[in-house]
C-alpha positions as CSV (number, residue, x, y, z in Angstrom):
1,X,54.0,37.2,80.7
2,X,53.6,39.2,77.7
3,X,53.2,42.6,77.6
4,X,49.9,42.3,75.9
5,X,48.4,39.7,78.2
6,X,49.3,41.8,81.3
7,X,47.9,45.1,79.9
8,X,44.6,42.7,79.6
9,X,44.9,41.5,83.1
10,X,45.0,44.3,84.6
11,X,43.1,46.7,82.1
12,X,40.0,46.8,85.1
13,X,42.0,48.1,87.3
14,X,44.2,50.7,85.5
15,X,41.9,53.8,86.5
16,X,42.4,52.7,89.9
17,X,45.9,52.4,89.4
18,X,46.6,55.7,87.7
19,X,44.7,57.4,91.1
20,X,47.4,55.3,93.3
21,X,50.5,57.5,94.5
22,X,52.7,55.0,93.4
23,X,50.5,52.6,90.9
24,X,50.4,55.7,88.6
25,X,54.4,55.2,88.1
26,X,53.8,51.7,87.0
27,X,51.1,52.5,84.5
28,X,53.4,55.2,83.1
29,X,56.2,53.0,82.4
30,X,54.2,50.5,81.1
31,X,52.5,53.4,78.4
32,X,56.5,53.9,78.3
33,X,57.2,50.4,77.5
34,X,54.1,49.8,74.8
35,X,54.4,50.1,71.3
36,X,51.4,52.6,69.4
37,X,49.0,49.3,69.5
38,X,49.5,48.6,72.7
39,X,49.3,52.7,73.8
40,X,46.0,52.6,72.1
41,X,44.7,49.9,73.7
42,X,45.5,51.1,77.4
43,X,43.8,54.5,76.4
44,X,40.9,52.4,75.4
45,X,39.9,51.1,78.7
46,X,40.1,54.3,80.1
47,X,38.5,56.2,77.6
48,X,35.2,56.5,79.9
49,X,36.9,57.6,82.8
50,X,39.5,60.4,80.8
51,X,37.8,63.1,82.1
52,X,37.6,62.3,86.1
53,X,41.3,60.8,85.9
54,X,43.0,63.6,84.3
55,X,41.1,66.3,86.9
56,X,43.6,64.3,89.7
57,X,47.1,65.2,90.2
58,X,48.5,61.4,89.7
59,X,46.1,61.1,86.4
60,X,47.6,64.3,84.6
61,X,50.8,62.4,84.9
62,X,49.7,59.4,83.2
63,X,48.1,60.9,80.8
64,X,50.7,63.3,80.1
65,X,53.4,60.4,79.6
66,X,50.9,59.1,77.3
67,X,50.7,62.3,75.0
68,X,54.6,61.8,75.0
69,X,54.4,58.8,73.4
70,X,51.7,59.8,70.8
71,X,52.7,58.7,67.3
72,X,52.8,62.3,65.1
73,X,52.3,60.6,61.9
């Protein structure tokens, strides 16, 4: 499966994931994994829940490995 067609797959289900103890790691490889597009896109389906998600422990992480892997330019 691509990488693209998982991200939509599952893309319901990622703010539920990032609050998981161990579905967070997955979501932070996959922001690992994805290209600037593909970041974007992940960011986008949680863009309404930003606030609650990075206010838990597991949903700093996540979003922290996704400020790593902002573009700069």
């Amino acid at each position: 499966m691509e990488r693209e067609s998982f991200i939509d797959e599952i893309s319901c289900f990622l703010g539920e994931f990032i609050q998981n103890d161990y579905a967070n790691y997955m979501v932070q490889t996959l922001v690992g994994c994805c290209n600037s597009k593909q970041r974007l896109k992940v960011f986008g389906f949680l863009k309404n829940q930003t606030i609650e998600l990075i206010t838990l422990k597991q949903g700093t992480f996540a979003f922290q490995q996704m400020i790593c892997y902002m573009d700069t330019h």
